[in-house]
N, C-alpha and C positions, 0 to 999 in steps of 0.2 A: 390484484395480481392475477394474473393470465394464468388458462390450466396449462399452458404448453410450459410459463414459468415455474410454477407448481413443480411437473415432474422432473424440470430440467436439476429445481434444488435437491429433490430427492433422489436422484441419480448421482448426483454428486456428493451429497451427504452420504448415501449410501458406500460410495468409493472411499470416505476420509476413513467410513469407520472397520472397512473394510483393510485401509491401510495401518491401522492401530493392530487389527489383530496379528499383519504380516509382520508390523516391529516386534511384535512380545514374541510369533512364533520363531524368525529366525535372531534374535539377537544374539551374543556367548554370556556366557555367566562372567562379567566382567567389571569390574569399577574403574568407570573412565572420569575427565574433565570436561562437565558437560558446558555449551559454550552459549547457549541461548538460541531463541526463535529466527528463524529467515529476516534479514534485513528489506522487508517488501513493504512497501508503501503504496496505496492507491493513485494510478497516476491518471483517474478522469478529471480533465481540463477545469470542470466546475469547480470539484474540490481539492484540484491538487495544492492548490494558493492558500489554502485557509490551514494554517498550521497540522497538515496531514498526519493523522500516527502510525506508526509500526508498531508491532508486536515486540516487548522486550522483558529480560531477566530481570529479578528484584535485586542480586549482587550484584556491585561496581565490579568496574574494571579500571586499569589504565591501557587504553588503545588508543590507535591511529589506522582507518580505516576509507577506503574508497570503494565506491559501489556505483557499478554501468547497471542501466536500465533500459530496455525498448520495450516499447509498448505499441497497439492499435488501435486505435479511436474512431468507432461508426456510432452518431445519433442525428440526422437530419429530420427532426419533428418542427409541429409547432401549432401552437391553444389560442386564444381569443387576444391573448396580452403577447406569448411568448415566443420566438424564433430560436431556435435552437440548435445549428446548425454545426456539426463536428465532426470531419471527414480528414482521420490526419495519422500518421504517429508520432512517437514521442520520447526522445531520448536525454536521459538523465543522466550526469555524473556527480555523485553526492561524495563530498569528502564529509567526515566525522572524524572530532576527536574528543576521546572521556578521560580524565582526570581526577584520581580519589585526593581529596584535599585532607590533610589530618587523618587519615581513618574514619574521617564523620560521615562524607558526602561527596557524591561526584557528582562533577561540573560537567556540561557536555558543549561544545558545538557544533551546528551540520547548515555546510554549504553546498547550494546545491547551483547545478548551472545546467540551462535546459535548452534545448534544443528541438526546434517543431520543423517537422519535413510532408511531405509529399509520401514518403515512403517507398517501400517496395515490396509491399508484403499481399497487397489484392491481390492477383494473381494465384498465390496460393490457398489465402482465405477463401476464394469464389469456389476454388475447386474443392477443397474439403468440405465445403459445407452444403454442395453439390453432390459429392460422393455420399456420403451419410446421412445427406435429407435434414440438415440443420437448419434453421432460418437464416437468411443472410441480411436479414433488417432494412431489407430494400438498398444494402448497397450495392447490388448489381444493376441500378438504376443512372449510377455515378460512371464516368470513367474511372478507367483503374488507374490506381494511383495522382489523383488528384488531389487539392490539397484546399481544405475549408473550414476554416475555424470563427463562426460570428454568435454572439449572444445580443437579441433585440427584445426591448420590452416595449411593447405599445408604441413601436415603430420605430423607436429610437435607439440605436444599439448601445451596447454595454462593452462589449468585449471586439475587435474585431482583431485576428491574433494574424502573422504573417509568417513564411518559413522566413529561419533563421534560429540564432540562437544567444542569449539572456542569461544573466545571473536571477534566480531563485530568490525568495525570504530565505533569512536567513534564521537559525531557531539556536535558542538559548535557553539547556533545561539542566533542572539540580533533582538529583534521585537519591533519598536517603532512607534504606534500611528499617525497620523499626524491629521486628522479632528476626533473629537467626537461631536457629535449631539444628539440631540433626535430620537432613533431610528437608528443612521446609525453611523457607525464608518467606518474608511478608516486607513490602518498601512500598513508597509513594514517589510520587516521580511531580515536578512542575515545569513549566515549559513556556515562553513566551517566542511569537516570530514577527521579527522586525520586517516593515514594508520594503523591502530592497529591491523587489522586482517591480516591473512596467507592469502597473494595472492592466491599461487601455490596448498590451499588448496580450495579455494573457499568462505573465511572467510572474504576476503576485495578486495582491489583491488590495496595495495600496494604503490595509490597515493593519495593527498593530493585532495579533492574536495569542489567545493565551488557551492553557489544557490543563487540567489536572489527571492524573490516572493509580490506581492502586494496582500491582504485580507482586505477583505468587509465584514461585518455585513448589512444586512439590516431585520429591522425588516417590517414583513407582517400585522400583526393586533397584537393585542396583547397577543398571544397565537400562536404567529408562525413566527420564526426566521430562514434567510437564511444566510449561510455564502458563499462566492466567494473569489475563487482562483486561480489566475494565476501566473506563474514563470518560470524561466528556471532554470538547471543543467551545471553545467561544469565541467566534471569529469576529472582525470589525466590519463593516461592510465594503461590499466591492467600489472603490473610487474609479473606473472607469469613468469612458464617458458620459454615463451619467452613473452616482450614488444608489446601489441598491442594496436591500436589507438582507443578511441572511440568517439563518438560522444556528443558533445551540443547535449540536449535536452530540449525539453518546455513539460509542463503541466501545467494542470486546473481543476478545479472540482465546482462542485456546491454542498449543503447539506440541508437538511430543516429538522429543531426540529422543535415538538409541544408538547405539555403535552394531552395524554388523564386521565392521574392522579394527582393528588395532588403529590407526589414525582417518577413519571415514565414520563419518555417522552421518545419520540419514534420519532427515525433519519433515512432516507435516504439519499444517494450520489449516486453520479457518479460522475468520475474522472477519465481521460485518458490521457496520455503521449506520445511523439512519440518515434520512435526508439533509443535503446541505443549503439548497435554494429554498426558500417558500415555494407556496402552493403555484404549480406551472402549467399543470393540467395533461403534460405531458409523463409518459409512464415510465420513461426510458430515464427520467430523472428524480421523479419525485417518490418511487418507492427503493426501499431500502437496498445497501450493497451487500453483498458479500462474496469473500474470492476464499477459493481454494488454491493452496499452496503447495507444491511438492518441490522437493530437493536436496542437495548433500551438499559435506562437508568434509575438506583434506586438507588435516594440519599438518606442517611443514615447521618444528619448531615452533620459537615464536608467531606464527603466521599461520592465517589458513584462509583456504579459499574455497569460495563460496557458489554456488551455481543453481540456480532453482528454476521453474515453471510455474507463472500463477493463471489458474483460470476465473473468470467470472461465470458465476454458477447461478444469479440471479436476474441476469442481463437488463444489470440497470445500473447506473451510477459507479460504472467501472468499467476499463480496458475491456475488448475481448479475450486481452493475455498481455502478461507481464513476461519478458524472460531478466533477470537480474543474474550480475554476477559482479562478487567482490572481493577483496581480498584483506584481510584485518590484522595489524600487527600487533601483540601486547607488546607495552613499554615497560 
């Protein structure tokens, strides 16, 4: 890891926990219905196909839920074997829907359907990153808003993706409960994603993938709720054109709700994964992610909606930023 990486996490770590003390200082002395972590999912191209996770509650629900996602994608490297080439962004719209079966366990689905563009967002990225002395990872070497998405190994590509836009893997998981308390719940979660999307296009990853993960609720006072999460990934390999291996991965995250409103509450996270490709030689893929999270929440009745900012704080294996918004219905 680069020292410019180094400070860039510890500036932002500093920021997460800098925003912990702003929830506990202004929240009201109130007991609200706390609703769970940002629906954010990592959308870098390598490992969005391989049964992605988000951050979640260890209580079921029953909801019906759709979440818009744009994202920005700069990594043009490449190692002795590896071409790596991804100059794009990248727009998601995920339906979900959870189900409590019996009172035992809830069933879930999440369709998602994706769309790769050219974009329009260099223009402002050159200049911010310009104004504040940020690296711009040599995409000021690119015309703006161009559009380039290919993975080659040993000359022979894997992936070579095109604008347009594709149905996603599709993911099928059951989360069930095991200790409920006053204040603390403990659950396990499984998950399997079916190949539904075009490998060879960048849509899926053409194998069958499966996750385990364990989720914690604990509540902090009564106006301030953390959720925790840990699990690992087990992807099939990428069937493009041609078969490559990829790796088990683990991830974790932490998130904390508070309400400074009667129906607004306001979420932080952090959440970082390790590598998803094997060894590539390239940096921008092969060390660890993790994105910082910020954003709120306005329930409407049964409904609420949803609006966040994710940054990449380790500028590897993730967006330069996520903005998500959704809106979730309990049933």
């Amino acid at each position: 890891m680069t020292h410019l990486t180094v400070l860039n996490a510890l500036k932002y770590t500093h920021t997460f926990f800098l925003a912990l003390v702003f929830l506990v200082v202004v929240s009201p002395h109130a007991v609200y219905s706390f609703e769970g972590p940002l629906a954010v999912k990592n959308q870098y191209p390598l490992s969005l196909h391989v049964n992605q996770p988000y951050l979640e509650k260890a209580s079921m629900e029953n909801s019906l839920s759709a979440g818009l996602s744009h994202s920005s994608i700069y990594t043009v490297q490449n190692s002795s074997e590896w071409v790596i080439n991804l100059d794009m962004e990248i727009t998601e719209l995920n339906l979900r829907y959870k189900r409590i079966i019996q009172d035992f366990i809830e069933f879930s689905v999440e369709v998602p359907v994706l769309g790769f563009s050219d974009g329009f967002m260099d223009g402002f990225l050159e200049s911010y990153h310009s104004t504040f002395g940020f690296p711009d990872y040599g995409r000021s070497r690119r015309p703006l808003n161009s559009f380039l998405y290919e993975v080659r190994k040993n000359g022979t590509r894997v992936v070579e993706g095109e604008t347009g836009a594709g149905l996603g893997d599709i993911r099928i998981a059951l989360k069930k409960p095991l200790i409920t308390l006053e204040g603390f719940s403990l659950g396990v979660k499984g998950e399997v994603e079916l190949p539904t999307g075009r490998a060879k296009k960048g849509y899926g990853n053409g194998s069958v993938d499966a996750g385990v993960s364990v989720l914690v609720d604990k509540i902090i006072s009564r106006f301030i709720m953390t959720y925790w999460n840990i699990g690992a990934v087990f992807p099939g390999n990428v069937k493009g054109y041609q078969e490559t291996d990829l790796e088990n991965f683990i991830y974790g995250g932490v998130a904390v709700e508070t309400y400074p409103g009667e129906n607004f509450s306001f979420i932080v996270q952090l959440q970082g994964q390790s590598a998803v490709y094997p060894e590539t030689e390239i940096s921008a893929v092969d060390r660890p992610a993790f994105l910082l999270a910020l954003g709120g929440r306005y329930k409407t009745g049964k409904g609420a909606l949803e609006l966040s900012l994710t940054e990449d704080i380790s500028t590897s294996g993730a967006p330069d930023f996520i903005i998500n918004f959704s809106y979730k219905i309990k049933l």
